[in-house]
ROVODO-681752 format. One record per residue (C-alpha): x, y, z. Coordinates in Angstrom, 3 decimals, decimal comma. Layout:
N
+----------+----------+----------+
|       c1 |       c2 |       c3 |
+----------+----------+----------+
|        X |        Y |        Z |
...
+----------+----------+----------+
***
This chain:
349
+----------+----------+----------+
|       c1 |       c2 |       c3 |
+----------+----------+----------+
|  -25,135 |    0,655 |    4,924 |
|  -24,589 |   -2,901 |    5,658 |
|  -25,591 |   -5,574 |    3,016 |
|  -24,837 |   -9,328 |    1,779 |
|  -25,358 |   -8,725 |   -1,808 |
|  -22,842 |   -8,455 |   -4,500 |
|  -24,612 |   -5,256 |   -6,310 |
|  -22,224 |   -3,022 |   -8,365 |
|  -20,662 |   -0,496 |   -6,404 |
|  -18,374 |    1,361 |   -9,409 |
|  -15,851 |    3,834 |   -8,498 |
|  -14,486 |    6,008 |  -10,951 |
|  -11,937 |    8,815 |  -12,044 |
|  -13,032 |   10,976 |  -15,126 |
|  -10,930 |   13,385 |  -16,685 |
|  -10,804 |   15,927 |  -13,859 |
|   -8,140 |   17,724 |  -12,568 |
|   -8,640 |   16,424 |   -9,024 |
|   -8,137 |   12,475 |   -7,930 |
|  -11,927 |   12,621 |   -6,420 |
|  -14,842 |   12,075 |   -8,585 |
|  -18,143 |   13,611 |   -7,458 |
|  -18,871 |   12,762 |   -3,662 |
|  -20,490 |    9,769 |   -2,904 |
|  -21,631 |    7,499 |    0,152 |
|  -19,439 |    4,888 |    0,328 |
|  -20,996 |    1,682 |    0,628 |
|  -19,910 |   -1,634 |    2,536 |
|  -20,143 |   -4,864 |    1,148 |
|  -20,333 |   -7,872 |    3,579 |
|  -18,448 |  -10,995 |    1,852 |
|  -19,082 |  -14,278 |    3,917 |
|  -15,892 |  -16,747 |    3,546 |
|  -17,066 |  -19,190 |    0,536 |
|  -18,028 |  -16,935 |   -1,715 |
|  -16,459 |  -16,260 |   -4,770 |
|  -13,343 |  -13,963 |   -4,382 |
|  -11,691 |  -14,415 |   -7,964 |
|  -14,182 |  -11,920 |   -9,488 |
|  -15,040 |   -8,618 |   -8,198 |
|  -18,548 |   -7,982 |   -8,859 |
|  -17,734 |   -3,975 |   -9,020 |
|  -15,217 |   -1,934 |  -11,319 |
|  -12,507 |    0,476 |  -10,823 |
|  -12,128 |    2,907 |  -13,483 |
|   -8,780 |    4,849 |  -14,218 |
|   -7,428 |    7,558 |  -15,875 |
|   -4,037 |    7,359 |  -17,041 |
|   -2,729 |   10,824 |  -18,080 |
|    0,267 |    9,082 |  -19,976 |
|   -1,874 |    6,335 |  -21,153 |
|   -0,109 |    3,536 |  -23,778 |
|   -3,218 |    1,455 |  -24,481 |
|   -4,877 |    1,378 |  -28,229 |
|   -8,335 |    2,580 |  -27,461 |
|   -9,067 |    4,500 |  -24,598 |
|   -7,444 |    5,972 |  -21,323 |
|  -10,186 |    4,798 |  -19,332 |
|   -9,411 |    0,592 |  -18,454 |
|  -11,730 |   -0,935 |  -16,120 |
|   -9,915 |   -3,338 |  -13,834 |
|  -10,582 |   -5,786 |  -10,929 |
|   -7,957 |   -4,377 |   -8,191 |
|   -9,166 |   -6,908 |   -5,575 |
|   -6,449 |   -9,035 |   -3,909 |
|   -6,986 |  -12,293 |   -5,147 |
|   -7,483 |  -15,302 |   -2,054 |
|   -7,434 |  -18,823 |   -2,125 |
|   -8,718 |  -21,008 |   -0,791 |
|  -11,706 |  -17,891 |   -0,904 |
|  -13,733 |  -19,777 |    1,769 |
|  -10,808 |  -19,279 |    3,992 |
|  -11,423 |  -15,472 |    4,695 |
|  -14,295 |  -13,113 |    5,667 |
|  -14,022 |   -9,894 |    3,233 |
|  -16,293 |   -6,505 |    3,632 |
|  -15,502 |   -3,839 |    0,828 |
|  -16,061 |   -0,377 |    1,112 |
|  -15,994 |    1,750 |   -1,626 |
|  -15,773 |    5,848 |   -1,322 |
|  -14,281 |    8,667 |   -3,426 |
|  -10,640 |    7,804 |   -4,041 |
|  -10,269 |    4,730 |   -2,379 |
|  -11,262 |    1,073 |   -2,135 |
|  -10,870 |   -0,267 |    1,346 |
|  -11,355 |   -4,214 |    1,653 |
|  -10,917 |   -5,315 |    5,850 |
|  -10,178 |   -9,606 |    5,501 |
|  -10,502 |  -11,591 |    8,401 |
|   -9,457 |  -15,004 |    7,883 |
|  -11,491 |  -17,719 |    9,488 |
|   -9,374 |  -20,618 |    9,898 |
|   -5,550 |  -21,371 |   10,265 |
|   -4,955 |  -23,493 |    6,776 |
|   -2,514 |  -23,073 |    4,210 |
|   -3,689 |  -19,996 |    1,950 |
|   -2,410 |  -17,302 |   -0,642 |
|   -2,711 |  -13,869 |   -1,264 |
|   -1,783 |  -12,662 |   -5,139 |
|   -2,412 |   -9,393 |   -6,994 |
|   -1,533 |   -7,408 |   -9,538 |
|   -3,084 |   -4,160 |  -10,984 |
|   -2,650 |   -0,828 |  -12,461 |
|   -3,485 |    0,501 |   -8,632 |
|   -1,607 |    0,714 |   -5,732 |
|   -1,938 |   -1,189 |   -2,875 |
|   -1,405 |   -0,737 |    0,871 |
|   -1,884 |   -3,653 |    3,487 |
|   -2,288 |   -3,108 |    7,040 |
|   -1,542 |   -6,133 |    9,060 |
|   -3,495 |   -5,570 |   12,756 |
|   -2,435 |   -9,217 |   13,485 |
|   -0,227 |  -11,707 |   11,921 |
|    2,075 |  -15,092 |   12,192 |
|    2,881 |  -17,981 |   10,140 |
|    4,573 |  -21,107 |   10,953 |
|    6,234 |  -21,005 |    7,875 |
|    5,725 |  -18,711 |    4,412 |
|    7,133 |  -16,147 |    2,390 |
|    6,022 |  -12,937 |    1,000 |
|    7,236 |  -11,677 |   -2,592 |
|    6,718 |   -8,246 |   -3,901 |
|    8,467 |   -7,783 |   -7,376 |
|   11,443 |   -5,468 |   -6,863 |
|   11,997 |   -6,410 |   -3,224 |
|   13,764 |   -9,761 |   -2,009 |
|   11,580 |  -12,262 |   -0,350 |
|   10,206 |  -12,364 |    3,083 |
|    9,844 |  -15,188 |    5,621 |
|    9,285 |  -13,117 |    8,394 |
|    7,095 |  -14,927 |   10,758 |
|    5,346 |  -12,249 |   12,801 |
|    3,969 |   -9,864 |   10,987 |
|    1,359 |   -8,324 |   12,988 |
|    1,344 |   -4,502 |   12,756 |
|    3,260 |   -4,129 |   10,059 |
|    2,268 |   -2,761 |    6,408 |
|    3,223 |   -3,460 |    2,602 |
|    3,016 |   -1,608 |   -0,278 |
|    2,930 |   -2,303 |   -3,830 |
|    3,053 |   -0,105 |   -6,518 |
|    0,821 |    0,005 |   -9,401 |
|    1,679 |   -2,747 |  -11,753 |
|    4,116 |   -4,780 |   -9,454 |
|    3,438 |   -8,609 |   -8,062 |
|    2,391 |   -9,376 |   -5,264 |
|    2,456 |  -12,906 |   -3,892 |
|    2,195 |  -14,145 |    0,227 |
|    1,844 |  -18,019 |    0,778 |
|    1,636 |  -19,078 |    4,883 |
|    0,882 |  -21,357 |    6,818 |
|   -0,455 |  -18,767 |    9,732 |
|   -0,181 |  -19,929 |   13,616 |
|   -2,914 |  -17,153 |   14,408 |
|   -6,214 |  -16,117 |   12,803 |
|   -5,057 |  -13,331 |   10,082 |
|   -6,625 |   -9,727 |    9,815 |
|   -5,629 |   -7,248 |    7,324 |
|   -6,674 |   -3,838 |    6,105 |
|   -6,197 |   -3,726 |    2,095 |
|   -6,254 |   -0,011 |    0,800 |
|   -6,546 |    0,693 |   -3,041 |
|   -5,755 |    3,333 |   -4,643 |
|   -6,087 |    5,011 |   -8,530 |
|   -2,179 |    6,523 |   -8,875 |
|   -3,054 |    8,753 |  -11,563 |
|   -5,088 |   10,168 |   -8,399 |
|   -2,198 |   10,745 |   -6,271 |
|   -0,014 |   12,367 |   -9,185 |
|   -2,578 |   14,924 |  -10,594 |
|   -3,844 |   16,570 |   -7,313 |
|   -1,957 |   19,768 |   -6,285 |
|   -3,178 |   19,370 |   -2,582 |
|   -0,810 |   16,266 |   -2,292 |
|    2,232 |   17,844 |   -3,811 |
|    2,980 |   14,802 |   -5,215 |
|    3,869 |   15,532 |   -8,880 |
|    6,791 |   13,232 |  -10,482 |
|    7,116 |   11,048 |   -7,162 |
|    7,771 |    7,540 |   -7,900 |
|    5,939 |    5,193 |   -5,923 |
|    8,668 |    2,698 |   -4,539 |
|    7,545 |   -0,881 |   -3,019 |
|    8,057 |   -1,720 |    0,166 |
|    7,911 |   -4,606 |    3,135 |
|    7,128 |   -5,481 |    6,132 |
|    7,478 |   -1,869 |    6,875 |
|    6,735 |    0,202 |   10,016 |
|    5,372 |    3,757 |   10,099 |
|    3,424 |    4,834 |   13,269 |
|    1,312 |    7,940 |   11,494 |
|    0,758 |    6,065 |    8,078 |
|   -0,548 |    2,747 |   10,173 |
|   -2,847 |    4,830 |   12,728 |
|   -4,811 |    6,621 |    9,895 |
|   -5,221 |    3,645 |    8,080 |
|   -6,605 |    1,927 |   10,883 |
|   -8,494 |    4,525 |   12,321 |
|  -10,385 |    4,895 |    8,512 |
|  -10,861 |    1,051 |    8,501 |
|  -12,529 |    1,135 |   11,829 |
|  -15,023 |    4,318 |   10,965 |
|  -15,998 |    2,790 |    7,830 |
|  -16,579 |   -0,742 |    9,928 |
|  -18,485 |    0,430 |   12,762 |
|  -20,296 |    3,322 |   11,579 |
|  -21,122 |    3,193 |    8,161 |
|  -22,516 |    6,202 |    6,337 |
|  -22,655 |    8,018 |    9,390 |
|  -19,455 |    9,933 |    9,051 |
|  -19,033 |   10,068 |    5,084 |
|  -16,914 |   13,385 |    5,119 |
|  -15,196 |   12,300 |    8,013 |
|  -14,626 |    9,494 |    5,548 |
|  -13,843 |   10,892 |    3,043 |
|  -11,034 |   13,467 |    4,361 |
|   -9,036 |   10,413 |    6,402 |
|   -9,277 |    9,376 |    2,897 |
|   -6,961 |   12,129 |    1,775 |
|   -4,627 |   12,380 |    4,755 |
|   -3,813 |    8,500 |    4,104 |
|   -2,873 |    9,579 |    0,640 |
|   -0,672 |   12,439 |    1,936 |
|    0,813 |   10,274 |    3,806 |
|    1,837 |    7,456 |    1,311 |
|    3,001 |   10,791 |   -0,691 |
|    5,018 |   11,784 |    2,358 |
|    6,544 |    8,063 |    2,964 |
|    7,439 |    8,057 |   -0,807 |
|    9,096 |   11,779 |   -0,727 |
|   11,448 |   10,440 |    2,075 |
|    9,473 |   12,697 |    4,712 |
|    8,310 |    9,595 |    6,662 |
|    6,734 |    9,431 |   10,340 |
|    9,165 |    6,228 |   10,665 |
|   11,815 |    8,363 |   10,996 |
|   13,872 |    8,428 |   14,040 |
|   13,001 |   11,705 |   14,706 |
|   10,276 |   13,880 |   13,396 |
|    9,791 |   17,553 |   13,208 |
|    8,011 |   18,168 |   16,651 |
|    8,447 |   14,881 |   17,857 |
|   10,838 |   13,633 |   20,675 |
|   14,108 |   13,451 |   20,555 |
|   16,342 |   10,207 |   20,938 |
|   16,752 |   10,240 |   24,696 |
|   13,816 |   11,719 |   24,964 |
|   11,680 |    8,378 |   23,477 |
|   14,575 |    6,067 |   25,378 |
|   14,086 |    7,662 |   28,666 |
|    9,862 |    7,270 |   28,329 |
|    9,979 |    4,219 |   26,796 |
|   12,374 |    2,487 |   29,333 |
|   10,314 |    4,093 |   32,374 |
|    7,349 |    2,536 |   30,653 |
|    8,999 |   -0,860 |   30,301 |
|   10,022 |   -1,088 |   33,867 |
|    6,388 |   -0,357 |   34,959 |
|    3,746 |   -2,111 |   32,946 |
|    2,052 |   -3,267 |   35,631 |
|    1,644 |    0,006 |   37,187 |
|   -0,801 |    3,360 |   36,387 |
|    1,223 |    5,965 |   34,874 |
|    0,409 |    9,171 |   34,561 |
|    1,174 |   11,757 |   31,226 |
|    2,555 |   14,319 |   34,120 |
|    5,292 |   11,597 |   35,295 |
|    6,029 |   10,436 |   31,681 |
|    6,209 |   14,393 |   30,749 |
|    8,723 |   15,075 |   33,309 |
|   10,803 |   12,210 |   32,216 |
|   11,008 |   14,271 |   29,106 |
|   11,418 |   17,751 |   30,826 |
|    8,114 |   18,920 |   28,868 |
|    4,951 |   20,065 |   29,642 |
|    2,006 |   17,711 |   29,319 |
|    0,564 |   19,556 |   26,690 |
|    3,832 |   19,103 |   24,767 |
|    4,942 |   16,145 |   25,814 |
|    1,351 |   14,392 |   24,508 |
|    1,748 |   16,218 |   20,728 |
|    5,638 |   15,013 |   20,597 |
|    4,892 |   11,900 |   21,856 |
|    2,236 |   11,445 |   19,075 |
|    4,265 |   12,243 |   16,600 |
|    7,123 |    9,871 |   17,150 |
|    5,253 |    6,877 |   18,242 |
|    1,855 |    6,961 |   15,974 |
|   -0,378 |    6,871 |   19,192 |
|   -0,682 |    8,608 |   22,627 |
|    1,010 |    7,341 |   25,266 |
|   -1,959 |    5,710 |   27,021 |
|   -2,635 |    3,564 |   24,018 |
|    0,963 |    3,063 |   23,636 |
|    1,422 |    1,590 |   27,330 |
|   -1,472 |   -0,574 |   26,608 |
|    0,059 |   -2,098 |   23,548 |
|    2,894 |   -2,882 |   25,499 |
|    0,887 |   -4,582 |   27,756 |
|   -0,534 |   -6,711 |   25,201 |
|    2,644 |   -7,596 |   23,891 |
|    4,355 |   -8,832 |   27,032 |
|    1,489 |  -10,218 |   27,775 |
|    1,776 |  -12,538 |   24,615 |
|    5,183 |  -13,487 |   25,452 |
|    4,210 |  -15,180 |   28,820 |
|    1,518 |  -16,826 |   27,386 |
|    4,230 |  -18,685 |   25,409 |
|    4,766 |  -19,986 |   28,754 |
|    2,247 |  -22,675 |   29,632 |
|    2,840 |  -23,159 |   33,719 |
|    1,658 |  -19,439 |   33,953 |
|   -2,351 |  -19,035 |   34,724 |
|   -4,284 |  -16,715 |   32,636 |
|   -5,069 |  -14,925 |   35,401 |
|   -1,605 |  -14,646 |   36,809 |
|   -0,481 |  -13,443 |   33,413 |
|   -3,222 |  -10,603 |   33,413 |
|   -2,021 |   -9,540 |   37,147 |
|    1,589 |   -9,291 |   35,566 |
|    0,919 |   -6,774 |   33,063 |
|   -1,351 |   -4,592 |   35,034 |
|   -5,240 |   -6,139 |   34,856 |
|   -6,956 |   -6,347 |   38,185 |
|   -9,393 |   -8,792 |   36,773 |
|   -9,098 |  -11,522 |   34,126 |
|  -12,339 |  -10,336 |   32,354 |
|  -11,090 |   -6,847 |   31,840 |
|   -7,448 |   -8,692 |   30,826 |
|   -9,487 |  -10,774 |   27,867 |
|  -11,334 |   -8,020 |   26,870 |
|   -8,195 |   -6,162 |   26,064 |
|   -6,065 |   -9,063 |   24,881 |
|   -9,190 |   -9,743 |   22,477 |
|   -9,983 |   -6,074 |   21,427 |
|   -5,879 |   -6,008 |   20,288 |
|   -5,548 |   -9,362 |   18,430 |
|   -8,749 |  -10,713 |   17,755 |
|   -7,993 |  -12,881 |   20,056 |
|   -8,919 |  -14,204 |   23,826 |
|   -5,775 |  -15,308 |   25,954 |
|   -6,642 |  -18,715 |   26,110 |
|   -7,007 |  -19,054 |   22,216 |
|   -3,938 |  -17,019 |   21,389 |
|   -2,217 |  -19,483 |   23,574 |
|   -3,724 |  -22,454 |   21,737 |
|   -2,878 |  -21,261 |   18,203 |
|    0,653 |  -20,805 |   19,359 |
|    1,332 |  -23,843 |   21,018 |
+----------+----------+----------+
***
């Protein structure tokens, strides 16, 4: 359900013995850049088992990243059982700032990203000026700063996840009793980022279609912040059932040397003396994504290096990395980074 109006959409944790209140639809908020950011016209409510303040373990708070200039950026909140998700598109390449804090933890997804200049501060951490950002992720802990200032080259979109951590302490499904949440960032982790995304883009283009589909990526993203923080991350080198080191240097270099070209999983299997069937799970595992999707990332991204190039034609550039046809080269380019060719180059040059 799709709607411009700033109607209360509360979510909250009683005092049950799960992290999920009673099941909900989630609901989408539309926020047009220019209107007011600083004040979230909804409420978070959450339980603190261990709770310090005077009068009650239950403190409403606004979790909302805070953005400014808030005309700057396009924001559409959905709100579900166990999780705020907030998807912020900005709308034009000024100076701008991103600052929270709040008894929640929060998880950014970048999909794209760079800044001419910047830095990014997240209390506990030393400071980031890492330029390009784009696919990487952040997290904050409950009750630590967070504070990005940039000055971006390209049009910014980010996935902000928020989430109660009394939730993720007190459910026995998670296993995630006495974990302590560390910050982190500028981090990668393939399985983390490709749930998160994949939950940002059901809520986006379906709505309440899917709610339990909803609703259990929901709980897989929080097993697998639990997992990242219990040292049992997908960004390791090598996961259980995933490839091994020559394994993913052997693919990946084959892949390299032939972006241009079809590949098919049978060749890329025997490169890893496995069986398709095996080869696609392992695969999976260590790189977040199936290899199809993997050799059209790497597509995209060479293709944004020549681009940096400006002699080269658009077309030309598309021919390079494997597009018959500079229509089916912008579609791609713009379904990746939000993005056509023509305007990446612009925003870079």
């Amino acid at each position: 359900m799709l709607t411009n109006s700033l109607s209360t959409n509360a979510m909250s944790y009683a005092r049950r013995p799960s992290h999920l209140a009673q099941p909900v639809a989630p609901t989408i908020i539309e926020r047009p850049a220019g209107s007011r950011h600083d004040k979230w016209s909804g409420s978070m409510q959450i339980y603190h088992p261990d709770t310090h303040y005077h009068r009650s373990s239950m403190e409403v708070v606004d979790p909302i990243v805070k953005i400014s200039p808030p005309d700057i950026a396009n924001r559409r909140t959905a709100t579900f059982p166990g999780i705020i998700t907030e998807i912020v598109e900005t709308t034009r390449c000024d100076r701008m700032e991103f600052r929270f804090r709040a008894p929640v933890h929060l998880l950014a997804v970048y999909e794209h990203g760079i800044r001419h200049k910047g830095a990014t501060y997240i209390e506990g951490l030393p400071t980031s000026t890492l330029r390009d950002f784009g696919r990487k992720l952040i997290f904050v802990p409950a009750g630590h700063e967070y504070h990005d200032w940039q000055e971006p080259r390209v049009l910014t979109r980010v996935v902000f996840f928020y989430l109660d951590p009394a939730g993720l302490a007190i459910n026995p499904d998670l296993g995630s009793t006495n974990i302590s949440f560390a910050p982190r960032l500028f981090f990668e982790d393939g399985g983390l980022r490709e749930t998160a995304i994949r939950l940002a883009t059901l809520i986006e283009s379906s709505g309440l279609e899917h709610r339990l589909y909803v609703e259990a990526l929901g709980v897989v993203l929080a097993q697998d912040l639990v997992r990242l923080n219990s040292g049992n991350s997908s960004a390791e080198p090598y996961a259980r059932g995933g490839l091994a080191a020559w394994q993913q240097r052997a693919v990946v270099a084959y892949i390299e040397d032939r972006l241009a070209e079809s590949i098919s999983l049978a060749t890329l299997a025997q490169r890893a003396r496995l069986s398709s069937y095996h080869f696609c799970r392992a695969f999976k595992k260590s790189f977040g994504m199936p290899p199809h999707r993997y050799h059209k990332s790497r597509r995209i991204e060479r293709a944004k290096s020549l681009l940096v190039k400006p002699a080269a034609s658009i077309t030309d550039i598309g021919l390079a990395v494997g597009f018959s046809e500079a229509s089916s080269f912008t579609a791609a380019f713009r379904k990746a980074t939000g993005l056509t060719p023509s305007s990446y180059r612009r925003s870079i040059g």
